[in-house]
C-alpha positions as CSV (number, residue, x, y, z in Angstrom):
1,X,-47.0,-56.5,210.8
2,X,-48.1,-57.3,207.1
3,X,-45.7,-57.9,204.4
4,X,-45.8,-55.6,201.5
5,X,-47.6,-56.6,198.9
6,X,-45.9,-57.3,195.1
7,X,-47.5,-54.6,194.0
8,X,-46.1,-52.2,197.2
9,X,-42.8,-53.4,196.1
10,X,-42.8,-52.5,192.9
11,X,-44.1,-49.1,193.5
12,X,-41.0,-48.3,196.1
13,X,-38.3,-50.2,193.8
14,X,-39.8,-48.0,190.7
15,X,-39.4,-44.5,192.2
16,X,-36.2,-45.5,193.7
17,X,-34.7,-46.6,190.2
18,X,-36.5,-42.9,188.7
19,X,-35.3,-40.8,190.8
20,X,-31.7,-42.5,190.4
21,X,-32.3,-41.9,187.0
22,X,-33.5,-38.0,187.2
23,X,-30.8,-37.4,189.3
24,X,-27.8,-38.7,186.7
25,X,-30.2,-36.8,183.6
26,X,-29.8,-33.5,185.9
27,X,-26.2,-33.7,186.0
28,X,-25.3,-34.2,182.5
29,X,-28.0,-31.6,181.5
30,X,-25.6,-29.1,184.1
31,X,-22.5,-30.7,182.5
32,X,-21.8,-32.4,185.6
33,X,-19.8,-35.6,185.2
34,X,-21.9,-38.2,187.1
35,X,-20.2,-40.4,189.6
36,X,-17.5,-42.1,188.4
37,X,-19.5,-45.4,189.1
38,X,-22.6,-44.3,186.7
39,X,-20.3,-43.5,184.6
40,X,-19.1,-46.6,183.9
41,X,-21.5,-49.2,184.7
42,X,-22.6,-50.3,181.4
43,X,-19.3,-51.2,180.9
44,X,-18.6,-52.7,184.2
45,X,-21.8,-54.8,183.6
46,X,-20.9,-56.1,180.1
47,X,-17.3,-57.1,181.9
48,X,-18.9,-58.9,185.0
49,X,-22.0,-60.4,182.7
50,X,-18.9,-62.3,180.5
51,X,-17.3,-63.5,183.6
52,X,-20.0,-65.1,184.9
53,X,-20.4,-67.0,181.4
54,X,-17.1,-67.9,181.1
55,X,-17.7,-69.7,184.3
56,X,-20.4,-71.6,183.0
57,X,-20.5,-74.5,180.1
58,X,-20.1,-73.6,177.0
59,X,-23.4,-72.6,174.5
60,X,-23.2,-70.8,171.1
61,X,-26.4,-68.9,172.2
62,X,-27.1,-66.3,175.0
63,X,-30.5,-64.9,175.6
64,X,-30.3,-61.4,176.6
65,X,-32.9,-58.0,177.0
66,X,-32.3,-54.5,175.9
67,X,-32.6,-52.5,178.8
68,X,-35.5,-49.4,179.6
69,X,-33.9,-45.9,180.3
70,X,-34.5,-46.6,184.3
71,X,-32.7,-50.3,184.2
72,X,-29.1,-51.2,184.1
73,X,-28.1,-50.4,180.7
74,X,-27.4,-53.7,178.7
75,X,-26.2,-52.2,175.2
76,X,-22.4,-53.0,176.0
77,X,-23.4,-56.1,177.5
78,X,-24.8,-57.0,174.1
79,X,-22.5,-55.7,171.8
80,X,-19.4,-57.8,174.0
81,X,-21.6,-60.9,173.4
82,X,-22.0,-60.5,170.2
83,X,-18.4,-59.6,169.8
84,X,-17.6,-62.9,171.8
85,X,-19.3,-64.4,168.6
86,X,-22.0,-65.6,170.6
87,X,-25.4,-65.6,169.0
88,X,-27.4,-63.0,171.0
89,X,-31.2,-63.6,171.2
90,X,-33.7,-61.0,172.6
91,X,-37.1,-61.3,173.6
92,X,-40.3,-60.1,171.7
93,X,-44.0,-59.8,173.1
94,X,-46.7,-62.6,171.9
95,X,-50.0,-62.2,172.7
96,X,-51.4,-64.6,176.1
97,X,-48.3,-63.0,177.8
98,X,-45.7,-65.4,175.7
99,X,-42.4,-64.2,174.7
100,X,-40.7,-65.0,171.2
101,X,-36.9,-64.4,170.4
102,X,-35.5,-62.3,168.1
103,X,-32.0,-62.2,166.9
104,X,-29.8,-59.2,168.2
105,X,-26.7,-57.4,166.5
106,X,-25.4,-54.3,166.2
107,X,-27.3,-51.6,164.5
108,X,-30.5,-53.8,164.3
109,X,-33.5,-52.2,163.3
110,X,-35.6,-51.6,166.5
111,X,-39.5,-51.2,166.9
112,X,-41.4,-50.6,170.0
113,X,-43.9,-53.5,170.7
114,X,-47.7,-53.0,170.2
115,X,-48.0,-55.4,173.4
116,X,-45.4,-54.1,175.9
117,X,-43.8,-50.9,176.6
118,X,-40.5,-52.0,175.6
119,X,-38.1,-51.7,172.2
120,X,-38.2,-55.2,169.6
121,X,-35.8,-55.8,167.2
122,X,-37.1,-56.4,163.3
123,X,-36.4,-59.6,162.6
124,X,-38.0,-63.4,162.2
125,X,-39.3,-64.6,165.8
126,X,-38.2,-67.7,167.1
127,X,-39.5,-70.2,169.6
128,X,-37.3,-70.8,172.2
129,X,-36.7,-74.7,171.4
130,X,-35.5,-73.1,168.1
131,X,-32.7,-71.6,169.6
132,X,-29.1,-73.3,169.3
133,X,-27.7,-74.3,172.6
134,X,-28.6,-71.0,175.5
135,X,-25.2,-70.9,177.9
136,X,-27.6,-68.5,179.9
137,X,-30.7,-66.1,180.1
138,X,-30.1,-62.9,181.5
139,X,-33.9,-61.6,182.6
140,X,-35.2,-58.1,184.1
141,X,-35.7,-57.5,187.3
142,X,-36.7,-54.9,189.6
143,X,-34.9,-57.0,192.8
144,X,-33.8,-60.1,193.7
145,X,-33.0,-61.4,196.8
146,X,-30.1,-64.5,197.8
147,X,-32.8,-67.5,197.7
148,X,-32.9,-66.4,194.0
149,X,-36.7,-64.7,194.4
150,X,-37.0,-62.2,191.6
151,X,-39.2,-60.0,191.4
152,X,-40.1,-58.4,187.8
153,X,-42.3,-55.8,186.3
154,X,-45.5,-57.7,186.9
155,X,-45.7,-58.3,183.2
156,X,-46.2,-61.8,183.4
157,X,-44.4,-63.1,180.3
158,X,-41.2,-64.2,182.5
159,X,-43.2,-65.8,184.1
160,X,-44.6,-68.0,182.2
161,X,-41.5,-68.4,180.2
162,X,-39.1,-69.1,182.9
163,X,-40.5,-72.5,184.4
164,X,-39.6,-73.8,181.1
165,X,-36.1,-73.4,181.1
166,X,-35.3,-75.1,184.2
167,X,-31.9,-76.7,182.7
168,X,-30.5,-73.4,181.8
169,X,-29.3,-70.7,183.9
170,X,-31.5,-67.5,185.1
171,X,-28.7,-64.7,185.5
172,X,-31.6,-61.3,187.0
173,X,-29.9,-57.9,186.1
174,X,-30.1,-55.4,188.9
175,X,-28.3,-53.0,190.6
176,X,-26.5,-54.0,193.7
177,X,-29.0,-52.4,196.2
178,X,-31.3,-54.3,194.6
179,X,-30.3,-57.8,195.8
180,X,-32.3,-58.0,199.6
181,X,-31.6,-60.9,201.8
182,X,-33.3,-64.0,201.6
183,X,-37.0,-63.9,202.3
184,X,-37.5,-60.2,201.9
185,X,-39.2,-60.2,198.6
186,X,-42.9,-61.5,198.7
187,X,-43.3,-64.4,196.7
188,X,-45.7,-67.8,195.8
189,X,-45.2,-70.8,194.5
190,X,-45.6,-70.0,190.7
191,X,-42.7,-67.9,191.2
192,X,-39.5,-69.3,189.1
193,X,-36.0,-68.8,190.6
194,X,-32.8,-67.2,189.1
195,X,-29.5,-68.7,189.5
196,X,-27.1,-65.5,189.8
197,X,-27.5,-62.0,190.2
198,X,-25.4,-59.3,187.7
199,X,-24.5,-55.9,189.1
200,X,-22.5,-53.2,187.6
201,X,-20.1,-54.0,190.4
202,X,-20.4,-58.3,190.8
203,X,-22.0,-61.3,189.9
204,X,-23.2,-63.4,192.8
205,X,-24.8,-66.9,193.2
206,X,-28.3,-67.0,194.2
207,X,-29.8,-70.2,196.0
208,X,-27.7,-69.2,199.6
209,X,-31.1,-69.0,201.5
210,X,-34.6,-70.3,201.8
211,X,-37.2,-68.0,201.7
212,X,-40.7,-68.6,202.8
213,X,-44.0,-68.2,200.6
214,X,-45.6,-65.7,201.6
Protein backbone atom coordinates (compact mmCIF):
# COMPACT_ATOMS: atom_id res chain seq x y z
CA UNK A 1 0.00 0.00 0.00
CA UNK A 2 1.06 3.65 -1.04
CA UNK A 3 1.73 6.28 1.50
CA UNK A 4 -0.48 9.37 1.24
CA UNK A 5 0.82 11.85 -0.42
CA UNK A 6 1.60 15.67 1.27
CA UNK A 7 -0.98 16.90 -0.46
CA UNK A 8 -3.60 13.77 0.76
CA UNK A 9 -2.53 14.83 4.23
CA UNK A 10 -3.21 18.10 4.13
CA UNK A 11 -6.57 17.71 2.65
CA UNK A 12 -7.73 15.13 5.70
CA UNK A 13 -5.85 17.25 8.50
CA UNK A 14 -7.77 20.51 6.94
CA UNK A 15 -11.35 19.13 7.13
CA UNK A 16 -10.66 17.56 10.40
CA UNK A 17 -9.37 21.05 11.93
CA UNK A 18 -12.90 22.77 10.01
CA UNK A 19 -15.22 20.71 11.03
CA UNK A 20 -13.63 20.99 14.77
CA UNK A 21 -14.02 24.51 14.14
CA UNK A 22 -17.85 24.47 12.73
CA UNK A 23 -18.74 22.44 15.39
CA UNK A 24 -17.44 24.87 18.44
CA UNK A 25 -19.06 28.09 16.04
CA UNK A 26 -22.52 26.04 16.21
CA UNK A 27 -22.54 25.84 19.77
CA UNK A 28 -21.89 29.34 20.73
CA UNK A 29 -24.27 30.47 17.96
CA UNK A 30 -27.01 27.97 20.13
CA UNK A 31 -25.48 29.53 23.40
CA UNK A 32 -24.02 26.29 24.13
CA UNK A 33 -20.93 26.47 26.29
CA UNK A 34 -18.35 24.46 24.33
CA UNK A 35 -16.36 21.83 26.06
CA UNK A 36 -14.69 22.99 28.95
CA UNK A 37 -11.33 22.08 27.04
CA UNK A 38 -12.19 24.54 23.98
CA UNK A 39 -12.97 26.66 26.27
CA UNK A 40 -9.90 27.24 27.59
CA UNK A 41 -7.20 26.25 25.33
CA UNK A 42 -5.90 29.56 24.32
CA UNK A 43 -5.12 29.94 27.65
CA UNK A 44 -3.85 26.62 28.42
CA UNK A 45 -1.58 27.10 25.40
CA UNK A 46 -0.18 30.48 26.33
CA UNK A 47 0.60 28.66 30.03
CA UNK A 48 2.30 25.47 28.42
CA UNK A 49 4.06 27.63 25.47
CA UNK A 50 5.86 29.77 28.67
CA UNK A 51 6.82 26.60 30.36
CA UNK A 52 8.49 25.17 27.70
CA UNK A 53 10.58 28.61 27.47
CA UNK A 54 11.40 28.78 30.77
CA UNK A 55 13.04 25.53 30.29
CA UNK A 56 15.15 26.74 27.69
CA UNK A 57 18.19 29.47 27.75
CA UNK A 58 17.44 32.59 28.19
CA UNK A 59 16.76 35.23 24.81
CA UNK A 60 15.15 38.72 24.98
CA UNK A 61 13.38 37.75 21.60
CA UNK A 62 10.68 35.08 20.77
CA UNK A 63 9.45 34.59 17.32
CA UNK A 64 5.81 33.73 17.34
CA UNK A 65 2.58 33.60 14.54
CA UNK A 66 -0.89 34.83 14.88
CA UNK A 67 -3.00 32.11 14.45
CA UNK A 68 -6.02 31.51 11.47
CA UNK A 69 -9.61 30.99 12.78
CA UNK A 70 -9.13 26.96 12.24
CA UNK A 71 -5.50 26.79 14.21
CA UNK A 72 -4.79 26.88 17.87
CA UNK A 73 -5.46 30.25 18.83
CA UNK A 74 -2.08 32.03 19.78
CA UNK A 75 -3.47 35.61 20.90
CA UNK A 76 -2.94 34.78 24.78
CA UNK A 77 0.14 33.08 23.90
CA UNK A 78 1.32 36.45 22.53
CA UNK A 79 0.01 38.77 24.84
CA UNK A 80 1.78 36.50 27.98
CA UNK A 81 5.06 36.92 25.97
CA UNK A 82 4.86 40.12 25.62
CA UNK A 83 3.75 40.59 29.17
CA UNK A 84 6.92 38.37 30.13
CA UNK A 85 8.69 41.48 28.58
CA UNK A 86 9.92 39.52 25.91
CA UNK A 87 10.18 41.11 22.50
CA UNK A 88 7.60 39.20 20.32
CA UNK A 89 8.35 39.10 16.56
CA UNK A 90 5.86 37.83 13.89
CA UNK A 91 6.31 36.83 10.54
CA UNK A 92 5.32 38.83 7.34
CA UNK A 93 5.17 37.46 3.54
CA UNK A 94 8.17 38.54 0.99
CA UNK A 95 7.92 37.80 -2.31
CA UNK A 96 10.20 34.27 -3.57
CA UNK A 97 8.34 32.59 -0.57
CA UNK A 98 10.75 34.61 2.19
CA UNK A 99 9.45 35.60 5.38
CA UNK A 100 10.30 39.06 7.16
CA UNK A 101 9.52 39.88 10.92
CA UNK A 102 7.48 42.22 12.22
CA UNK A 103 7.23 43.40 15.70
CA UNK A 104 4.06 42.28 17.81
CA UNK A 105 2.20 44.00 20.79
CA UNK A 106 -0.93 44.46 21.93
CA UNK A 107 -3.42 46.41 19.90
CA UNK A 108 -1.04 46.49 16.85
CA UNK A 109 -2.45 47.62 13.72
CA UNK A 110 -3.11 44.44 11.59
CA UNK A 111 -3.29 44.04 7.61
CA UNK A 112 -3.97 41.04 5.71
CA UNK A 113 -0.95 40.20 3.37
CA UNK A 114 -1.24 40.75 -0.46
CA UNK A 115 1.04 37.47 -0.69
CA UNK A 116 -0.61 34.95 1.79
CA UNK A 117 -3.89 34.47 3.27
CA UNK A 118 -2.87 35.32 6.64
CA UNK A 119 -3.18 38.76 9.02
CA UNK A 120 0.49 41.17 9.18
CA UNK A 121 1.02 43.51 11.62
CA UNK A 122 1.93 47.34 10.33
CA UNK A 123 5.14 47.88 11.25
CA UNK A 124 9.00 48.10 9.84
CA UNK A 125 10.11 44.46 8.62
CA UNK A 126 13.09 42.95 9.84
CA UNK A 127 15.49 40.34 8.61
CA UNK A 128 15.79 37.75 10.91
CA UNK A 129 19.71 38.30 11.65
CA UNK A 130 18.25 41.62 12.87
CA UNK A 131 16.48 40.23 15.53
CA UNK A 132 18.00 40.42 19.25
CA UNK A 133 18.79 37.08 20.61
CA UNK A 134 15.41 34.37 19.49
CA UNK A 135 14.99 31.89 22.90
CA UNK A 136 12.62 30.08 20.37
CA UNK A 137 10.33 29.99 17.15
CA UNK A 138 7.11 28.79 17.55
CA UNK A 139 5.93 27.76 13.70
CA UNK A 140 2.40 26.54 12.13
CA UNK A 141 1.72 23.32 11.55
CA UNK A 142 -1.03 21.14 10.42
CA UNK A 143 0.82 17.91 12.33
CA UNK A 144 3.81 16.78 13.56
CA UNK A 145 4.89 13.67 14.41
CA UNK A 146 7.77 12.40 17.45
CA UNK A 147 10.95 12.34 14.89
CA UNK A 148 10.06 16.19 14.81
CA UNK A 149 8.57 15.85 10.92
CA UNK A 150 6.16 18.79 10.46
CA UNK A 151 4.11 19.13 8.17
CA UNK A 152 2.77 22.83 7.22
CA UNK A 153 0.42 24.43 4.92
CA UNK A 154 2.43 23.80 1.80
CA UNK A 155 3.21 27.50 1.72
CA UNK A 156 6.70 27.05 1.36
CA UNK A 157 8.10 30.12 3.27
CA UNK A 158 8.94 27.80 6.48
CA UNK A 159 10.54 26.10 4.59
CA UNK A 160 12.86 27.95 3.32
CA UNK A 161 13.23 29.86 6.50
CA UNK A 162 13.70 27.12 8.83
CA UNK A 163 17.07 25.44 7.60
CA UNK A 164 18.46 28.67 8.60
CA UNK A 165 17.84 28.63 12.06
CA UNK A 166 19.38 25.44 12.99
CA UNK A 167 20.88 26.84 16.52
CA UNK A 168 17.53 27.94 17.72
CA UNK A 169 14.63 25.95 18.74
CA UNK A 170 11.55 24.97 16.37
CA UNK A 171 8.52 24.74 18.98
CA UNK A 172 5.22 23.39 15.90
CA UNK A 173 1.82 24.45 17.45
CA UNK A 174 -0.81 21.80 17.05
CA UNK A 175 -3.38 20.22 18.68
CA UNK A 176 -2.64 17.03 20.50
CA UNK A 177 -4.22 14.67 17.92
CA UNK A 178 -2.13 16.15 15.72
CA UNK A 179 1.26 14.76 16.90
CA UNK A 180 1.28 11.05 14.85
CA UNK A 181 4.05 8.60 15.67
CA UNK A 182 7.23 8.66 14.20
CA UNK A 183 7.29 8.05 10.53
CA UNK A 184 3.70 8.60 9.78
CA UNK A 185 3.93 11.94 8.13
CA UNK A 186 5.46 11.82 4.52
CA UNK A 187 8.42 13.68 4.25
CA UNK A 188 11.98 14.39 2.11
CA UNK A 189 15.11 15.51 2.79
CA UNK A 190 14.53 19.28 2.36
CA UNK A 191 12.26 18.94 5.11
CA UNK A 192 13.58 20.95 8.42
CA UNK A 193 12.73 19.42 11.87
CA UNK A 194 11.12 21.00 14.96
CA UNK A 195 12.40 20.44 18.36
CA UNK A 196 9.03 20.30 20.61
CA UNK A 197 5.53 20.09 20.00
CA UNK A 198 2.89 22.72 21.97
CA UNK A 199 -0.62 21.56 22.64
CA UNK A 200 -3.38 23.13 24.57
CA UNK A 201 -2.88 20.32 26.94
CA UNK A 202 1.40 19.67 26.89
CA UNK A 203 4.54 20.44 25.49
CA UNK A 204 6.60 17.46 24.33
CA UNK A 205 10.11 16.84 22.87
CA UNK A 206 10.33 15.83 19.43
CA UNK A 207 13.53 13.87 18.07
CA UNK A 208 12.28 10.35 20.04
CA UNK A 209 12.09 8.45 16.61
CA UNK A 210 13.64 8.20 13.23
CA UNK A 211 11.46 8.42 10.53
CA UNK A 212 12.17 7.26 7.04
CA UNK A 213 12.12 9.56 3.78
CA UNK A 214 9.66 8.66 2.02
Amino acid sequence: MSTPSKAAWRTLLRVRRQQRHDDVTSLRAAAVPPPAAAATEGTDLARNGLALLDSLPAGRAVCAFISGATEPPTGSLLQLLADSGRRVYVPVCEPDFQLAWTLWYPAAPLARSVLAPVMEPVGPRLGFEQLETVQAIFVPALAVDLAGVRLGQGGGYYDRFLPTTTTIPVVAVVYGHEIYPAGQLPHNALDAPVDYALTPSEYRTLGTGTAPIH
